[in-house]
DSSP file (Angstrom, degrees, kcal/mol; ACC not computed):
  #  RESIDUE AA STRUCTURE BP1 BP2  ACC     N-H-->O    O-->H-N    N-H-->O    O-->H-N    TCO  KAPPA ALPHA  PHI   PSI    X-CA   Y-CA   Z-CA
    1    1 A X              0   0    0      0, 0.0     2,-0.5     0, 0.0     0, 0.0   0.000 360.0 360.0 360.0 138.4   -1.1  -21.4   -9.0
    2    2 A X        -     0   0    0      2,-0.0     2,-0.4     0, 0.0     0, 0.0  -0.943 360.0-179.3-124.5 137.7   -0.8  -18.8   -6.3
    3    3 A X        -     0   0    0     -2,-0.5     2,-0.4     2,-0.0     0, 0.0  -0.721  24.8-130.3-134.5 150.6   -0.2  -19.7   -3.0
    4    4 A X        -     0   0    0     -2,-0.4     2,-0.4     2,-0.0    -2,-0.0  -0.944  27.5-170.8-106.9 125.2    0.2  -17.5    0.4
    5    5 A X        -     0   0    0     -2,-0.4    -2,-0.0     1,-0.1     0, 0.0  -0.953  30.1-135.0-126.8 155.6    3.3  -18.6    2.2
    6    6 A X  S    S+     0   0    0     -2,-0.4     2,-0.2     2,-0.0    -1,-0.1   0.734  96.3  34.7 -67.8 -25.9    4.3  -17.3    6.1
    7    7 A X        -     0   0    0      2,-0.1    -2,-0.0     1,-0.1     0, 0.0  -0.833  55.2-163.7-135.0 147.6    8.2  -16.7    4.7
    8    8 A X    >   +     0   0    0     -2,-0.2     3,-1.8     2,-0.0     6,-0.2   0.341  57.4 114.7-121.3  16.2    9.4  -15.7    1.5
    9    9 A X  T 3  S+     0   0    0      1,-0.2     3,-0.1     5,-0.1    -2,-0.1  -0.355  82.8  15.4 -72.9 149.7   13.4  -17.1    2.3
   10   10 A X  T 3  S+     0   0    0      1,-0.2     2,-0.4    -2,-0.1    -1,-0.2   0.649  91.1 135.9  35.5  33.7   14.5  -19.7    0.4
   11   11 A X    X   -     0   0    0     -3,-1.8     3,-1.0     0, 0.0     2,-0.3  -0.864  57.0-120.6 -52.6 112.8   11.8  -19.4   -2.3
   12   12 A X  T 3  S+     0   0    0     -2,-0.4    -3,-0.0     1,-0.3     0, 0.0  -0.611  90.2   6.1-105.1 137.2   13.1  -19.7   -5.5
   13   13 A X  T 3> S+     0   0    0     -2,-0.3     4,-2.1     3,-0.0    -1,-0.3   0.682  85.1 131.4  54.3  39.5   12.6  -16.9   -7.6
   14   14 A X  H <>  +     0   0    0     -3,-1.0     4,-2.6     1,-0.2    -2,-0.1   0.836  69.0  60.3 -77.7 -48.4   11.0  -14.6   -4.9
   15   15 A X  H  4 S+     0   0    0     -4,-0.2     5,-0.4     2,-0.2     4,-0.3   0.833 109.9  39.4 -30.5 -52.1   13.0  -11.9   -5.6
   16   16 A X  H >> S+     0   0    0      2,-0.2     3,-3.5     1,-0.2     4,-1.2   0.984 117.4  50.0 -75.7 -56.5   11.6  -11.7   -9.5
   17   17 A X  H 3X>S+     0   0    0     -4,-2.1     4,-1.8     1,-0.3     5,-0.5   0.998 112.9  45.6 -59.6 -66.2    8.0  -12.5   -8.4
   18   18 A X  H 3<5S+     0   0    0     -4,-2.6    -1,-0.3    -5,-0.2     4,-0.3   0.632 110.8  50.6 -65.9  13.4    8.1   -9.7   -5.6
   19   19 A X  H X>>S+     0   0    0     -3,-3.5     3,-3.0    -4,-0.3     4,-1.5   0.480 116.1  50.9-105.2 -61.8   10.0   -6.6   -8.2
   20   20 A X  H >X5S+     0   0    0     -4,-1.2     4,-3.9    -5,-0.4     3,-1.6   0.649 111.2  44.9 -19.7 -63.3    6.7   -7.9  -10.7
   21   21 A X  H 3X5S+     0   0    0     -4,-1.8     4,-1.9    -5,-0.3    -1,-0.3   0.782 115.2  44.9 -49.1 -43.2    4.0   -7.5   -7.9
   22   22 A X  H <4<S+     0   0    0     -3,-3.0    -1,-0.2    -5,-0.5    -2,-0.2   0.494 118.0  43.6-105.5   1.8    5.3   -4.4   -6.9
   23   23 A X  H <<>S+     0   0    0     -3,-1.6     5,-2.1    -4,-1.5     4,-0.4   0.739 116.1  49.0 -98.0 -42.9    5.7   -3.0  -11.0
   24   24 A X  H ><<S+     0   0    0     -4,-3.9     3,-3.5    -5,-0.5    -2,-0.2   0.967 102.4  58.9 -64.5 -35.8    2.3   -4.4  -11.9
   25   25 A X  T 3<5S+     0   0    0     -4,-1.9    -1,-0.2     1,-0.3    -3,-0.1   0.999 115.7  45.8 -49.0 -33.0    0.5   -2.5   -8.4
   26   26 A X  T 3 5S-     0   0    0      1,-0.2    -1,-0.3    -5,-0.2    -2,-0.2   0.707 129.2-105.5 -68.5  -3.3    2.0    0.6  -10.4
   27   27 A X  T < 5S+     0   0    0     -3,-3.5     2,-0.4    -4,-0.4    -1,-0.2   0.720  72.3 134.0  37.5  51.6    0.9   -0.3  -13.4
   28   28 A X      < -     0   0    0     -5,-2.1     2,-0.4    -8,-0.1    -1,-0.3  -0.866  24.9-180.0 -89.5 131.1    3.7   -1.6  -15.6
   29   29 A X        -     0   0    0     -2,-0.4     3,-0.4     1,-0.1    -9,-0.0  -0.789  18.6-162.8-148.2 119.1    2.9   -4.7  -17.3
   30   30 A X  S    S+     0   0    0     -2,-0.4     2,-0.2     1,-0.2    -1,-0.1   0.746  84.3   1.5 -75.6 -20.6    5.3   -6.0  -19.3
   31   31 A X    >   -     0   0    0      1,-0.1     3,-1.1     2,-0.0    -1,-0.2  -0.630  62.4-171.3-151.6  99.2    3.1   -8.6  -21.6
   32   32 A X  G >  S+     0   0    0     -3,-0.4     3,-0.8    -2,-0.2    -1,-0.1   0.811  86.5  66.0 -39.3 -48.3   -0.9   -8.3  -20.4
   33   33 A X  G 3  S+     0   0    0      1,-0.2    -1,-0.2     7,-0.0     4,-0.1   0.797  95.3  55.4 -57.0 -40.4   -1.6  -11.3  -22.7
   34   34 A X  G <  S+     0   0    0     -3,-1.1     2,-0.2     2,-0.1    -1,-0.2   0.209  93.1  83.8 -85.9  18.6    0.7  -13.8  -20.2
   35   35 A X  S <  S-     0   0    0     -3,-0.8     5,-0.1     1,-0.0     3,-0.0  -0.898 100.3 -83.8-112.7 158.0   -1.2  -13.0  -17.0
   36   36 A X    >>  -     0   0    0     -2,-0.2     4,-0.8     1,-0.1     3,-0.7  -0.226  35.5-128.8 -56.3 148.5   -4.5  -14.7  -15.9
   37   37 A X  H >> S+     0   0    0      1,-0.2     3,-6.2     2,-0.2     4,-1.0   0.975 117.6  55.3 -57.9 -68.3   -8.1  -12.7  -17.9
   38   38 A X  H 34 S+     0   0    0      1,-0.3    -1,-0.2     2,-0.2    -2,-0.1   0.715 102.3  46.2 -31.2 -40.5   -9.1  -12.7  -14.2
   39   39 A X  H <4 S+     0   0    0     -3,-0.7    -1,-0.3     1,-0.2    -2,-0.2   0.684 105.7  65.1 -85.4 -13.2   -6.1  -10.9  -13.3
   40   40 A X  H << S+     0   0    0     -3,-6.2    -2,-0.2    -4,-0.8    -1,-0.2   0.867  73.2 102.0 -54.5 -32.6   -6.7   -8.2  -16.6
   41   41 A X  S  < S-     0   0    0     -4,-1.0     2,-0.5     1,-0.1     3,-0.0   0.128  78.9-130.0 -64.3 161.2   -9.8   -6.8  -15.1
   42   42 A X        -     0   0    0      2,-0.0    -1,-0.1     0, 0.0    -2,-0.1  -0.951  20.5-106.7-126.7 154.1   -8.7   -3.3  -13.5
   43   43 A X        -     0   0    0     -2,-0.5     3,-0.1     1,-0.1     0, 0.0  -0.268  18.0-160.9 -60.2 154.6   -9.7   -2.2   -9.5
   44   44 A X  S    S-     0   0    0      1,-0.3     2,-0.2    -3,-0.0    -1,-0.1   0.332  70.6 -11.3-117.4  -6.6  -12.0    0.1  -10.0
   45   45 A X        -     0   0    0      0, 0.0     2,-0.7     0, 0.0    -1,-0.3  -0.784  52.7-142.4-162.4 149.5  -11.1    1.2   -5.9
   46   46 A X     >  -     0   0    0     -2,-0.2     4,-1.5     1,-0.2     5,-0.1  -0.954   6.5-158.7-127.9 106.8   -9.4    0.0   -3.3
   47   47 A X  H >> S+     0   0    0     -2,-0.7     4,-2.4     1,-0.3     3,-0.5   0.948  84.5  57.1 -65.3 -61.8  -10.9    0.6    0.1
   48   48 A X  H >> S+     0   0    0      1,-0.3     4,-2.3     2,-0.2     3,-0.6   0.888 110.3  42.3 -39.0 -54.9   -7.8    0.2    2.1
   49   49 A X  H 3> S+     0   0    0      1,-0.3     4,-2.8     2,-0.2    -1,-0.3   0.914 104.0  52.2 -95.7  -3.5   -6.2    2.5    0.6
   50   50 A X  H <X S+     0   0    0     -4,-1.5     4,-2.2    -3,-0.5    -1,-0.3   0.860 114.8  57.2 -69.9 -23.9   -8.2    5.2    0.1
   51   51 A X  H <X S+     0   0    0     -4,-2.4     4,-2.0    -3,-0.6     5,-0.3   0.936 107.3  48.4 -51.0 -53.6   -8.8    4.6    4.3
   52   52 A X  H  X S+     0   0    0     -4,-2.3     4,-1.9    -5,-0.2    -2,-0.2   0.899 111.9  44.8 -62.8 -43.9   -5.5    4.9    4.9
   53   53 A X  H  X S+     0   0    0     -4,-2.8     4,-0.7     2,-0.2    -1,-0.2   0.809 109.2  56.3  -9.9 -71.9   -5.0    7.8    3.1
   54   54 A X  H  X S+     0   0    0     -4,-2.2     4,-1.1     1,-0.2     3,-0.4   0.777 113.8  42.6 -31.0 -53.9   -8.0    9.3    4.5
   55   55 A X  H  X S+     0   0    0     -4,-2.0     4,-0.8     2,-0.2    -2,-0.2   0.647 108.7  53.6 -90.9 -26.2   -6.5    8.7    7.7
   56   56 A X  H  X S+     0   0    0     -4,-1.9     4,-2.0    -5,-0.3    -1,-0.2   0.887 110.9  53.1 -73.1 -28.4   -2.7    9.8    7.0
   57   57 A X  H  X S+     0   0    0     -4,-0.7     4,-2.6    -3,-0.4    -2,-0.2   0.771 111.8  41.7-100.9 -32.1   -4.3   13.0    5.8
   58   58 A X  H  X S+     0   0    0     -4,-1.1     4,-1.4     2,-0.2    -1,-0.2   0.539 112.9  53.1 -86.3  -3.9   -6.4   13.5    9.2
   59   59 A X  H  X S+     0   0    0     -4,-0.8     4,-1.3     2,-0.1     5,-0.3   0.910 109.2  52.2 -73.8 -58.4   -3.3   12.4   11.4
   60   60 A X  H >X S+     0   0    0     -4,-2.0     4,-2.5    -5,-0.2     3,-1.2   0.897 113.9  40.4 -50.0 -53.6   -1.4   15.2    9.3
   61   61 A X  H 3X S+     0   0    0     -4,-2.6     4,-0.8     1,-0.3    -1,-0.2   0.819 115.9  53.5 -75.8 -17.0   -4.3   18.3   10.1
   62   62 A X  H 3X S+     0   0    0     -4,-1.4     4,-1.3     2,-0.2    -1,-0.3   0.667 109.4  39.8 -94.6  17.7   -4.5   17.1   13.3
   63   63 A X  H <X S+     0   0    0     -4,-1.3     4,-1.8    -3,-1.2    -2,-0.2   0.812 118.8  53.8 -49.6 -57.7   -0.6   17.2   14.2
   64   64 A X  H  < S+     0   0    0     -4,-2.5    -3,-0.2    -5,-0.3    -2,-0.2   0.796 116.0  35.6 -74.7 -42.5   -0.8   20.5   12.2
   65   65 A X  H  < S+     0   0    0     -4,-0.8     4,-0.4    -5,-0.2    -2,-0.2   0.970 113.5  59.8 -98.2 -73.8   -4.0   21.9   14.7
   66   66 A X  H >< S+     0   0    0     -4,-1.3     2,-2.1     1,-0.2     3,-1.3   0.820  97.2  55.5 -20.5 -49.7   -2.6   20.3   17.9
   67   67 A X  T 3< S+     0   0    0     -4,-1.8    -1,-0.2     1,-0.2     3,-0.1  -0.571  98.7  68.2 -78.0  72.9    1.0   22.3   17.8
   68   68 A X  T 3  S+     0   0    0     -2,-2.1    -1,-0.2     1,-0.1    -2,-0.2   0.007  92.7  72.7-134.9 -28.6   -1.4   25.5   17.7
   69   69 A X  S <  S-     0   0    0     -3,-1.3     4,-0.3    -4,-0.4    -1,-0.1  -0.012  90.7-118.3-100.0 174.2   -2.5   24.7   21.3
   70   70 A X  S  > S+     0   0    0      2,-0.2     4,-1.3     3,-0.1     6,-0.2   0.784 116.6  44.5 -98.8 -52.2   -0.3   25.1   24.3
   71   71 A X  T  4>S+     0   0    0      1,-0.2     5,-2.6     2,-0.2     4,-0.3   0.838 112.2  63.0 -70.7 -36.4    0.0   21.8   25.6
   72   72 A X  T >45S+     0   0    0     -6,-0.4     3,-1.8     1,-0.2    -2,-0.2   0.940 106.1  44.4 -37.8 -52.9    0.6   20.9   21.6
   73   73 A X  T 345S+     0   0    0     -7,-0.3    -1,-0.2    -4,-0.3    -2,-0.2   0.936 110.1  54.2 -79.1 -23.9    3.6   23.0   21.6
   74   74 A X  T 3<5S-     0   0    0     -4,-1.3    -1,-0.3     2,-0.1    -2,-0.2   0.378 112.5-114.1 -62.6  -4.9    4.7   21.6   24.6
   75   75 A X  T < 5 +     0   0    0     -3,-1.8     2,-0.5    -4,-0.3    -3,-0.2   0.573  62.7 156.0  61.5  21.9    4.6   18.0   23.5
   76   76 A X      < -     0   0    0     -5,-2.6     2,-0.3    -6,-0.2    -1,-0.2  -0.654  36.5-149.2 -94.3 136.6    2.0   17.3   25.9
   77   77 A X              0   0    0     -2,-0.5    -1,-0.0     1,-0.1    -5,-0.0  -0.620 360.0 360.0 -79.1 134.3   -0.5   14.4   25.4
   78   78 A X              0   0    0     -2,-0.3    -1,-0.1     0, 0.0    -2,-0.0   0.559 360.0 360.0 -16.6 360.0   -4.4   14.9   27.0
């Protein structure tokens, strides 16, 4: 069963469970067979992040265009 909790202190085995969750997003999985079929299936995309991406990559060219400007180099906001 998987449950959403507000805290993850004084869970027991929270530690183990979060390094797993964060090997499987990378795709490590140490035995495929002992996870739910449901849970086999692979993302075929993940909107969030390809948004955020999207958006880390248009913060960066405009930072990068802004300092070109006068008030950019100056650190001045509009």
């Amino acid at each position: 069963m998987i449950c959403w909790t507000a805290g993850h202190v004084g869970i027991e085995g929270n530690k183990k469970v979060d390094t797993e969750a964060k090997m499987a997003s990378e795709g490590y999985i140490m035995d495929a067979k002992s996870i739910s079929p449901y849970l086999r299936k692979v993302l075929l995309i993940n909107l969030a992040a390809i948004h955020r991406t999207k958006h880390k990559k248009l913060k960066k060219e405009w930072a990068s265009e802004w300092k070109q400007f006068e008030r950019g180099q100056k650190g001045l906001v509009c």
